[in-house]
C-alpha positions as CSV (number, residue, x, y, z in Angstrom):
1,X,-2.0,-11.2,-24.7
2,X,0.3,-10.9,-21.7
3,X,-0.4,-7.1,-20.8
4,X,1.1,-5.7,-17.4
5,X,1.3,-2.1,-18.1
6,X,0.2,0.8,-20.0
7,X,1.1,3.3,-22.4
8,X,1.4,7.0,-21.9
9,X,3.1,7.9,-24.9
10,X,0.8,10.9,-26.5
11,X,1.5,9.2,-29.9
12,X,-0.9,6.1,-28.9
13,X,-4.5,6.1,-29.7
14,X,-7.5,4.5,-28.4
15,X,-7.3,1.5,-30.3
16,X,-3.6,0.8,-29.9
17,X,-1.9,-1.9,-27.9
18,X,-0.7,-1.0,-24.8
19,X,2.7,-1.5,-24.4
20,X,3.2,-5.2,-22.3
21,X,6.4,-6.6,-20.2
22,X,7.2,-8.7,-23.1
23,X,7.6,-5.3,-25.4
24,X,10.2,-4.0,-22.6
25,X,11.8,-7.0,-22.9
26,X,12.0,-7.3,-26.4
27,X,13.4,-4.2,-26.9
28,X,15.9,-4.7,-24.1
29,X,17.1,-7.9,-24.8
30,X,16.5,-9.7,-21.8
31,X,13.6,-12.1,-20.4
32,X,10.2,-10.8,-19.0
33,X,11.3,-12.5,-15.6
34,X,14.4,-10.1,-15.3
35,X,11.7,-6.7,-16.7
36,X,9.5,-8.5,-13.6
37,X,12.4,-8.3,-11.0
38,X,13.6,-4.6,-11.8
39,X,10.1,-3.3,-11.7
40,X,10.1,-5.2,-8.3
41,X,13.0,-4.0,-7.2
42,X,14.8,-7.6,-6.5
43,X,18.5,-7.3,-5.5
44,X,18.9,-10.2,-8.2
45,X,19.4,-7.5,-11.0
46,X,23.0,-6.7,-12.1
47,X,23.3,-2.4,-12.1
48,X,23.9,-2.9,-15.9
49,X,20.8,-4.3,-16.6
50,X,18.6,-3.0,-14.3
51,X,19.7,0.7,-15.9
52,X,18.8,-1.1,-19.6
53,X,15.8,-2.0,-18.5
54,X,14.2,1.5,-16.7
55,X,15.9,3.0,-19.7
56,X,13.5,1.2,-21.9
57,X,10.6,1.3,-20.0
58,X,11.4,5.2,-20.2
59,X,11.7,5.1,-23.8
60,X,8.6,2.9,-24.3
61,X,6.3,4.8,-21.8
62,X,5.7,1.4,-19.9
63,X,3.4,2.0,-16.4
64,X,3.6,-0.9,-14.3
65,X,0.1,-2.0,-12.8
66,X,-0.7,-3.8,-9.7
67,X,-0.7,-7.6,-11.0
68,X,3.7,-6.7,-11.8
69,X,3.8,-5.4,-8.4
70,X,2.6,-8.1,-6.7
71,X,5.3,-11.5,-5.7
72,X,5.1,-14.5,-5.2
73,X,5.6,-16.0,-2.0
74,X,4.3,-13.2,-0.2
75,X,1.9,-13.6,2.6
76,X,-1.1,-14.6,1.0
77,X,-5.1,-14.2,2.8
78,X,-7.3,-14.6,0.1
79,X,-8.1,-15.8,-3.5
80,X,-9.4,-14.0,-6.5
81,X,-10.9,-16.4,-9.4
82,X,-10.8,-14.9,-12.5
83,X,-13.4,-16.3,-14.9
84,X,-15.4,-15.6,-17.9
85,X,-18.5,-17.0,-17.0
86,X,-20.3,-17.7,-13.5
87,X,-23.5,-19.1,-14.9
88,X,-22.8,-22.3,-17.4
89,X,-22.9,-25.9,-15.3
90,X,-18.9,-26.5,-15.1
91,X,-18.1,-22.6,-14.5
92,X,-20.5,-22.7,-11.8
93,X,-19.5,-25.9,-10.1
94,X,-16.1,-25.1,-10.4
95,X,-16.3,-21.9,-8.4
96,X,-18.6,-23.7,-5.8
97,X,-15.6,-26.4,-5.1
98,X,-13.3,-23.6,-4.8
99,X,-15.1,-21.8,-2.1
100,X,-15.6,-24.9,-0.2
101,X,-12.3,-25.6,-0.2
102,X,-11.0,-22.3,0.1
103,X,-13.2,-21.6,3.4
104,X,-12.5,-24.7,5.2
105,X,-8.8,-23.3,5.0
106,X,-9.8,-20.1,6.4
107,X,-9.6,-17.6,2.8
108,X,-11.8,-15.3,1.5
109,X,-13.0,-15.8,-2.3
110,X,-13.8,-12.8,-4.6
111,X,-14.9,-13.0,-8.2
112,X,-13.7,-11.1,-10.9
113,X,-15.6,-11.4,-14.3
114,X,-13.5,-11.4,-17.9
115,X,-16.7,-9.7,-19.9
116,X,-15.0,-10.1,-23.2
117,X,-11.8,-11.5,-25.2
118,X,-11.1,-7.9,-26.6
119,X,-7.8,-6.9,-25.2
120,X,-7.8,-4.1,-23.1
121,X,-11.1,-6.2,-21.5
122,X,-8.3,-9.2,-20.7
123,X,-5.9,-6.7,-19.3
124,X,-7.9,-4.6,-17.0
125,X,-9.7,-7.3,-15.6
126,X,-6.6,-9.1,-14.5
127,X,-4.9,-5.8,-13.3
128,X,-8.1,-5.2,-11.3
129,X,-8.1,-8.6,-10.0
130,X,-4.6,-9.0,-8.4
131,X,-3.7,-7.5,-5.3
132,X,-0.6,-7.9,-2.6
133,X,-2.1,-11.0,-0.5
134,X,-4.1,-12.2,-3.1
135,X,-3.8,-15.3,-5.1
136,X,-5.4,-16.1,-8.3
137,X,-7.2,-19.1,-9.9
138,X,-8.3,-18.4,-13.5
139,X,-10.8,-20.0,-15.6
140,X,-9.3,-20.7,-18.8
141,X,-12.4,-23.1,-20.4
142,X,-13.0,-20.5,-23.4
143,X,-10.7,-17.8,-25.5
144,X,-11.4,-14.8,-22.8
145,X,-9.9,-17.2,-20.5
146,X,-6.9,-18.5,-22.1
147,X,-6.5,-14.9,-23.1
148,X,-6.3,-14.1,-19.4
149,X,-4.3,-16.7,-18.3
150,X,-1.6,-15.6,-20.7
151,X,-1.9,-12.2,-19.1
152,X,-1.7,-13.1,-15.6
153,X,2.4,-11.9,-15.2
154,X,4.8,-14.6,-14.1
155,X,5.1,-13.5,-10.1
156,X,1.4,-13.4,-9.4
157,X,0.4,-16.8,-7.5
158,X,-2.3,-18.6,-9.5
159,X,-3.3,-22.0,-10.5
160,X,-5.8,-21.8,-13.6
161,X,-8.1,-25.0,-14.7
162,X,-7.9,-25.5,-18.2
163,X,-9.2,-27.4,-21.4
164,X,-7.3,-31.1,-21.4
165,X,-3.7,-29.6,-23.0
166,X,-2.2,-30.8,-26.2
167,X,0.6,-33.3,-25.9
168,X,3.1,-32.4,-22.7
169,X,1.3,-28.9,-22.8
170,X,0.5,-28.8,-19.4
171,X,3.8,-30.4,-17.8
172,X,5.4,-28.4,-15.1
173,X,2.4,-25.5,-15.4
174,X,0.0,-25.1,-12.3
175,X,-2.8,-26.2,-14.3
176,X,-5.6,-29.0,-13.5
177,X,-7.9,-30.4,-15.8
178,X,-10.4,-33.6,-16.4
179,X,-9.0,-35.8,-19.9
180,X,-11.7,-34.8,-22.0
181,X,-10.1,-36.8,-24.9
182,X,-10.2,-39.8,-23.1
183,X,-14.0,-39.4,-21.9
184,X,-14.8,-38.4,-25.2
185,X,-13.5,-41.2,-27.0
186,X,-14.8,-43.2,-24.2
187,X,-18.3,-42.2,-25.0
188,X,-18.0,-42.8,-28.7
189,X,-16.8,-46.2,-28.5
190,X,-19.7,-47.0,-26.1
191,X,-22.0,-46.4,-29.3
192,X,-19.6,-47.8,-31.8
193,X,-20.1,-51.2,-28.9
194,X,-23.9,-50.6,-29.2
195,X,-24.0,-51.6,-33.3
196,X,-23.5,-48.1,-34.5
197,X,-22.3,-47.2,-37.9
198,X,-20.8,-44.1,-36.9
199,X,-21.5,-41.3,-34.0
200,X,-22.5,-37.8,-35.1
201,X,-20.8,-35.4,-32.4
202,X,-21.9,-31.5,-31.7
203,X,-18.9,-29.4,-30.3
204,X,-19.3,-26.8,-27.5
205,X,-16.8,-23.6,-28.1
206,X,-13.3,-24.7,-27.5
207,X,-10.5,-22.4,-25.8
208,X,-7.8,-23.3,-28.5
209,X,-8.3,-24.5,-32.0
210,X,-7.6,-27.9,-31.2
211,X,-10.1,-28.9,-28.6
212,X,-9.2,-32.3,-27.1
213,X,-13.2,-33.7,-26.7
214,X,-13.4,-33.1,-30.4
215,X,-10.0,-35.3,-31.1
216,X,-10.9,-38.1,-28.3
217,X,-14.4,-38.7,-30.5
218,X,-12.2,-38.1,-33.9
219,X,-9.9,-40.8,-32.7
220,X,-12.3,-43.3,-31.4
221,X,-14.2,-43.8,-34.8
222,X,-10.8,-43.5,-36.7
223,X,-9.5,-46.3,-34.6
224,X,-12.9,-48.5,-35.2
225,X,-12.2,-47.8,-39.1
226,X,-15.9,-46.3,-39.6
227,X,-16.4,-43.1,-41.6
228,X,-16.1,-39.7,-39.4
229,X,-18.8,-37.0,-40.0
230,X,-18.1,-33.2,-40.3
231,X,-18.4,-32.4,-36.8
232,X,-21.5,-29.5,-36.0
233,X,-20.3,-26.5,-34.2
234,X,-22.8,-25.8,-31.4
235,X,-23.4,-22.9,-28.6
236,X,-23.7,-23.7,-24.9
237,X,-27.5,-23.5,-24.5
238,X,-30.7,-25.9,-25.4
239,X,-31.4,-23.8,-28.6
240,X,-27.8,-24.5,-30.2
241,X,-28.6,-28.3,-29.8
242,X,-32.2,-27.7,-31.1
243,X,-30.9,-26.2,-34.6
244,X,-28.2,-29.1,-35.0
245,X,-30.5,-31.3,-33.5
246,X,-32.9,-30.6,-36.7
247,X,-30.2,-31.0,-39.1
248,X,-28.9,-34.4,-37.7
249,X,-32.9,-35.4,-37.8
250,X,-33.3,-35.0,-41.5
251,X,-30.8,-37.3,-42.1
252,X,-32.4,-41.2,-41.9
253,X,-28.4,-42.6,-41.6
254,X,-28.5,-41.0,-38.8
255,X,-28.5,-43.2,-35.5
256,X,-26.3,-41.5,-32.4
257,X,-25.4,-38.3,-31.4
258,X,-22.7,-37.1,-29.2
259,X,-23.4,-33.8,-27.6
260,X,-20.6,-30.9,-26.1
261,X,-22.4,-31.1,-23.3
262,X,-26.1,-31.7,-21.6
263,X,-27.6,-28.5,-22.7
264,X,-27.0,-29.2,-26.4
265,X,-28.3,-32.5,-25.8
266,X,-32.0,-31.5,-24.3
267,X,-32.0,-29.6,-28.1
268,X,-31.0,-32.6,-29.8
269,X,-34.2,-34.7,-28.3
270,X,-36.2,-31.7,-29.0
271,X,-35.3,-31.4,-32.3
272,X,-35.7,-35.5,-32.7
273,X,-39.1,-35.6,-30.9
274,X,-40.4,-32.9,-33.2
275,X,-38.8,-35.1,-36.3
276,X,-40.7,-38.4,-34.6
277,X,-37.3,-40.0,-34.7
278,X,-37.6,-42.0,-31.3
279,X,-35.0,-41.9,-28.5
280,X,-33.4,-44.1,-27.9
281,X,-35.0,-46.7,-30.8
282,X,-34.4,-44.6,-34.0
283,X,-31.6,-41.9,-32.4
284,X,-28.8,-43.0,-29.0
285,X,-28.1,-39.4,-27.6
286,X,-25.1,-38.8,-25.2
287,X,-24.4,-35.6,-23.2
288,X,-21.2,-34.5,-20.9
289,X,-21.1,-33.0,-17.4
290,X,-24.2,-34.8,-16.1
291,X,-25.9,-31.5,-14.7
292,X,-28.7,-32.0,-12.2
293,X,-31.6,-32.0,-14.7
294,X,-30.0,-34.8,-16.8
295,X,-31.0,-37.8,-14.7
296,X,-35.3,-36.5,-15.0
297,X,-35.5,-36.3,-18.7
298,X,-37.6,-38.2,-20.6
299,X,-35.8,-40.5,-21.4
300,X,-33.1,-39.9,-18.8
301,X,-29.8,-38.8,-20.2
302,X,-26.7,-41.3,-20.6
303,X,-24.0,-38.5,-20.2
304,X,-20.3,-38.1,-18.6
305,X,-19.5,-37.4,-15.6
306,X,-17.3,-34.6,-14.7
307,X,-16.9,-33.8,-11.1
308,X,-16.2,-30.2,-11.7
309,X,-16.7,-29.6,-7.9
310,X,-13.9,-31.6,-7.1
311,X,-11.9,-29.9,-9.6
312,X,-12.3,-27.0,-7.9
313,X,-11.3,-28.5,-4.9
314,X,-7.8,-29.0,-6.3
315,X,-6.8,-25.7,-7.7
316,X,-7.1,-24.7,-4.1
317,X,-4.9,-27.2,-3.4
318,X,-2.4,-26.8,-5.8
319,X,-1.9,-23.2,-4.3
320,X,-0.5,-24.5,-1.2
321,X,3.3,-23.9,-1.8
322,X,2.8,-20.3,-2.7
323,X,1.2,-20.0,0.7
324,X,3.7,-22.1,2.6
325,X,6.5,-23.3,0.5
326,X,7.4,-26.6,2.8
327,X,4.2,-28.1,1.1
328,X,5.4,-27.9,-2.3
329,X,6.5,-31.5,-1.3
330,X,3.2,-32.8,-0.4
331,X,1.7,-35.0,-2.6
332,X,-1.2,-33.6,-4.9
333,X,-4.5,-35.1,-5.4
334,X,-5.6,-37.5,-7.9
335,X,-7.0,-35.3,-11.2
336,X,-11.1,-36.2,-11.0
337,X,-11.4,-38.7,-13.9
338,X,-15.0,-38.5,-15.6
339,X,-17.3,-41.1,-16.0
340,X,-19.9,-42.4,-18.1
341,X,-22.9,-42.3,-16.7
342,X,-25.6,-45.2,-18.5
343,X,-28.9,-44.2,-18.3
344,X,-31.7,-44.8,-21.3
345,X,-31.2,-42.0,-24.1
346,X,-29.1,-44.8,-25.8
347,X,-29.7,-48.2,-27.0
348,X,-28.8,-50.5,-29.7
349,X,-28.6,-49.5,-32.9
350,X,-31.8,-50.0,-35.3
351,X,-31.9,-53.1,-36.7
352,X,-29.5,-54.1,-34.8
353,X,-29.9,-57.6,-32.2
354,X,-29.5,-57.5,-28.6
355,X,-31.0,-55.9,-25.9
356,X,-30.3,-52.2,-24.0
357,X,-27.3,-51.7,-21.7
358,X,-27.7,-52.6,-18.9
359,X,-28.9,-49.1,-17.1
360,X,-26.8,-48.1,-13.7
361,X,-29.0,-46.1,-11.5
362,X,-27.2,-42.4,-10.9
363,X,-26.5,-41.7,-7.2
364,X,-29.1,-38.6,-8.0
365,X,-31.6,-40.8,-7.5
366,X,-30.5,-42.8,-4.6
367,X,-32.7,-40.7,-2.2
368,X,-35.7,-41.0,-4.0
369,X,-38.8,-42.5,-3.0
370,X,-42.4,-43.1,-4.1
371,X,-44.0,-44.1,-7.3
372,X,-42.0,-43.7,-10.4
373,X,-42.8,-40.5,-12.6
374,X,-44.7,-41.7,-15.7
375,X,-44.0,-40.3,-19.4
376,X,-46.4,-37.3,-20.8
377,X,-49.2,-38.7,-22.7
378,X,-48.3,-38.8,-26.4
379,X,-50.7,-35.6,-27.2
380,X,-47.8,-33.7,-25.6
381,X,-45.3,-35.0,-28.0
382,X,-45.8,-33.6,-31.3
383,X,-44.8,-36.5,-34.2
């Protein structure tokens, strides 16, 4: 919901909308851009329409808040990023390459925290997070964020990383994001390679209703020809891939598992190792965002790669031109592309000839020395 202002009509309750730039400019016939300039005060307002305008925001009770006050192009000194989360791997690695990058240029960084998708949460927390000489990059990975992207008002300076768009979505938008259709399908053909019937897959929450890691697996085993399975809706956490994980264990045709992300898949082989189906002899397991942790399971975790870090790194450059506009020129970095990562959670499929991928050792481990850590004794392991 794009919401700029407030109501202080007596008739509104406490569970009404507040009245948004996009109502004034509904009901005045014009765009939300011209609403933006008049409540600005920008000479580039015919008298006409700049007397519609405050005429409606009279009659609507419209009260500007600070994110329609603030331009773009304005001197800008430091950055606010607007997210809903601070804590899950990709959140947290995306803030960390934004601070790098925003302090080797000399900005300060502030947080401000969505804490739900309800409305009036969206709209105060961008109005508190916008201020003159401030820019904005919001985290749009999840419904409170794509919410407050929407509300972020067409002058602010932001950049927002995002969920891979549909189609040409994201042309012309200050947006970056990693092709999670691509990696997805990438990891579901490496199965399908490995003898597999089909792949099972176990979806994180998505920010829209068609989330593109979902499609990319949907359209890798539609483009082998195999059969697709209802895909499981999962949480974020170890306990959300523990629950699926049990289901997709009581199920014998059941032989790989593609997981949201690494968290879901520590539940899955939790869930298998409690069923005694073997990983990866009986079950292949594949995660995304290869978090620290993923390279020191047992086995170690083939996953993707998503250099979230980096990512961040870019929506601090992509603000450039709205803090000097001669560099909207400058060429922009490459998008961070993810990678699969082989490790040994996945194998051959049962039955099937041949022997395991060969297994690339992760640059996690590169700095390692000393003897090799051996398994837990099989008492640990209940079967």
């Amino acid at each position: 919901m794009d919401v700029t202002g407030h109501t202080t009509s007596e008739s509104s309750t406490r569970t009404s909308r507040p009245v948004s730039i996009r109502d004034v400019a509904a009901a005045a016939g014009v765009s939300y851009q011209t609403v933006s300039r008049v409540i600005n005060q920008s000479p580039r307002v015919k008298q006409s329409t700049r007397q519609l305008v405050l005429a409606t925001i009279s009659e609507l009770g419209f009260r500007p808040n600070r994110a329609a006050r603030t331009l773009a192009g304005g001197p800008i000194g430091s950055i606010t990023v607007l997210t809903p989360n601070t804590t899950l791997f990709g959140q947290a690695s995306l803030i960390q390459g934004i601070e790098e990058a925003a302090r080797a240029a000399g900005f300060a960084v502030g947080i401000r925290v969505v804490e739900s998708d309800a409305p009036q949460e969206v709209a105060d927390a961008v109005d508190r997070a916008v201020e003159p000489g401030t820019a904005l990059i919001v985290v749009a990975f999840d419904r409170a964020g794509t919410l407050a992207l929407a509300a972020v008002p067409p002058e602010v300076p932001m950049v927002a990383a995002v969920e891979t768009p549909v189609g040409d979505e994201g042309a012309g938008q200050p947006w970056v994001w990693t092709d999670d259709r691509k990696a997805a399908a990438d990891a579901t053909r490496f199965l399908l390679d490995l003898g597999h019937q089909t792949v099972h897959y176990i979806a994180i929450p998505s920010s829209t209703e068609h989330s593109q890691r979902t499609a990319g697996w949907r359209q890798a085993l539609r483009e082998a020809g195999v059969a697709v399975p209802e895909p499981l809706q999962g949480g974020w956490d170890p306990h959300s891939g523990y629950e699926a994980g049990r289901v997709l264990a009581a199920d014998p045709a059941v032989t790989a598992v593609l997981c949201g992300n690494d968290d879901l898949a520590v539940g899955v082989i939790r869930a298998m190792h409690e069923a005694g189906r073997a990983i990866p002899d009986s079950v292949s397991v594949v995660g995304f965002d290869d978090t620290p942790h993923a390279a020191y399971l047992s086995p170690a975790l083939t996953t993707v790669r998503l250099d979230f870090v980096e990512l961040g790194r870019e929506c601090v450059r992509r603000l450039w031109p709205f803090v000097d506009p001669a560099l909207a020129t400058e060429p922009q970095g490459p998008r961070p592309e993810p990678e699969l990562i082989v490790r040994e959670s996945a194998g051959p499929a049962p039955g099937q000839p041949g022997t395991p991928p060969v297994r690339r050792r992760p640059r996690s481990h590169r700095s390692l020395s000393g003897p090799r850590l051996q398994p837990c004794p099989p008492a640990t392991v209940k079967e």
